[in-house]
N, C-alpha and C positions, 0 to 999 in steps of 0.2 A: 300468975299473970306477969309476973318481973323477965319471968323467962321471953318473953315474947320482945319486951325491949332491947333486946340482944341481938334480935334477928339482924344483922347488915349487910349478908350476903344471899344470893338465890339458893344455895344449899341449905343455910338458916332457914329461909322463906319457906322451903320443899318439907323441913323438918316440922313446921308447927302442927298443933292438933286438928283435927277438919271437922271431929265432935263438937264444937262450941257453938257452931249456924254463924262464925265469922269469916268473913273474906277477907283479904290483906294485898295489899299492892305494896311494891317495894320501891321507893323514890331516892336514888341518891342515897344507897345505903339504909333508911329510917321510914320504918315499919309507918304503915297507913292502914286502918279500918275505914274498910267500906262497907260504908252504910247501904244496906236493902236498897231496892226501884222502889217506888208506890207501883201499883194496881197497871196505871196507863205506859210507866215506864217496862215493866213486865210483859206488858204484852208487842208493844211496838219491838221490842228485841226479841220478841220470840216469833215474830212476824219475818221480820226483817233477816233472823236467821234460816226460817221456814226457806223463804222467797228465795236465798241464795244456795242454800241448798239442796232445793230440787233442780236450781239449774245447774249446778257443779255438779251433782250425783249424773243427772241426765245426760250430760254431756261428759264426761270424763276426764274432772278437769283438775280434782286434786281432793283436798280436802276444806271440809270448814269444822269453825268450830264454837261453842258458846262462852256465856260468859266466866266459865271457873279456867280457861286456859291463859297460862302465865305465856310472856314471850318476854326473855331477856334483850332490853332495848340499851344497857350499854353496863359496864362492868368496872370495879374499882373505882366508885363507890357505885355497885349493881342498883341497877334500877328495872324491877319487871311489872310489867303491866299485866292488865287482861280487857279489852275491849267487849264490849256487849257482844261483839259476834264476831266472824272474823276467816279469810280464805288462805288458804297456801296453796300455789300450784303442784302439779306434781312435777315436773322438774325439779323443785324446791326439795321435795320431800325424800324425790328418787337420789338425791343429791346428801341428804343428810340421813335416812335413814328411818329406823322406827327408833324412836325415845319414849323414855319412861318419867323425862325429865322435864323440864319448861322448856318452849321452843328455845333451841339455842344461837340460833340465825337472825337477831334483830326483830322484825316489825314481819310482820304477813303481807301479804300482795294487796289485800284489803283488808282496813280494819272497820267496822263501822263501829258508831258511839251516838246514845240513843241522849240525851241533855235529861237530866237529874234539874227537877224544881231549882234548886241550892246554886246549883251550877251557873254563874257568873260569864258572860260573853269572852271578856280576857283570858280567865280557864280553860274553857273549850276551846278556844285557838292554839293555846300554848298547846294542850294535849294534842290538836291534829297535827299541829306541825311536828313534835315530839316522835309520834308516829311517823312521818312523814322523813325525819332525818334519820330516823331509826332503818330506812328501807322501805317503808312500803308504797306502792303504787301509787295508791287513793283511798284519803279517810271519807267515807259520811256519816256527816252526821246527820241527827233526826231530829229533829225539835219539835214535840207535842204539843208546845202551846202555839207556836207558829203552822203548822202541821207544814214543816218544810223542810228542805234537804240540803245541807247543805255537803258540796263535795271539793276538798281539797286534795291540790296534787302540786308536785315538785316544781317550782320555779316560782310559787308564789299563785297558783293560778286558783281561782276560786269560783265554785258556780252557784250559786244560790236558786232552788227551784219550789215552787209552791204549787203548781201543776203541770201537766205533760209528764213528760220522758226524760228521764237521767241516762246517760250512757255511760257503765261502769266498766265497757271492754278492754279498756287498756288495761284494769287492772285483773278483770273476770272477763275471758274473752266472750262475747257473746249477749252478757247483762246487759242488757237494757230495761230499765224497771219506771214504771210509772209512781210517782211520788206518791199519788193519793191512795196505791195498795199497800202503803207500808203504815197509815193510820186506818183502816177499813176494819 
């Protein structure tokens, strides 16, 4: 287990065992264990990955991806993340290629992040804007106990929805998703 505190770069991070059933984020160099969803957090992300990805497959729009995908979101001292779900365009991808490695281009075009019980209002902001300076489009988040959506984008702009329609095309051209199918 000693070896794992070692980890302070994304090629450390790439290097760990994936036999143990742990996950790891890398913050500013120093290793993080991520703790399991519960039940209701499991399914909202697998929901909410479903939902984005029949529209990106249908339309031809790049790729997405789940929760065990790293994106290095900045370097010396590396920091990589994985979001609950998550889009790259294909421009993105025709641009960098195929990898066997963590996204190497910052944040995805979308990231979503589905709120963890533990999860504190000031955390999830830090994370979406994190993401947010990282590159990407537009974060949403999901809050299970709110059953609400929240969607962050560059300049500070924030949309908070509990029913209707979110419109994700700026960052997924064409998403527009009803809040209440991503807790259904």
């Amino acid at each position: 287990m000693a070896a794992h505190a070692l980890a302070t770069t994304a090629d450390d991070l790439l290097k760990l065992p994936t036999g143990e059933g742990k996950r790891y984020e890398l913050i500013a160099g120093e290793l993080r264990v991520m703790s399991p969803g519960n039940f209701e957090h499991g399914c909202i992300a697998a929901t909410a990955t479903w939902m984005l990805s029949t529209h990106v497959r249908a339309n031809k729009l790049g790729r997405t991806q789940n929760s065990e995908t790293g994106f290095i979101l900045a370097t010396d001292p590396d920091t990589v993340r994985a979001p609950d779900a998550s889009f790259v365009s294909q421009a993105r991808l025709d641009e960098i290629g195929r990898t066997e490695r963590f996204w190497p281009c910052g944040a995805p075009d979308l990231a979503i992040e589905v709120v963890s019980p533990e999860d504190s209002r000031p955390y999830v902001r830090a994370k979406a804007l994190e993401w947010l300076n990282a590159g990407a489009t537009a974060v949403l988040v999901l809050d299970p106990r709110k059953r609400s959506a929240t969607v962050y984008r560059a300049g500070g702009d924030v949309q908070i929805a509990t029913d209707g329609e979110i419109d994700l095309s700026d960052a997924v051209p064409g998403w527009v998703v009803a809040v209440a199918d991503f807790f259904a």
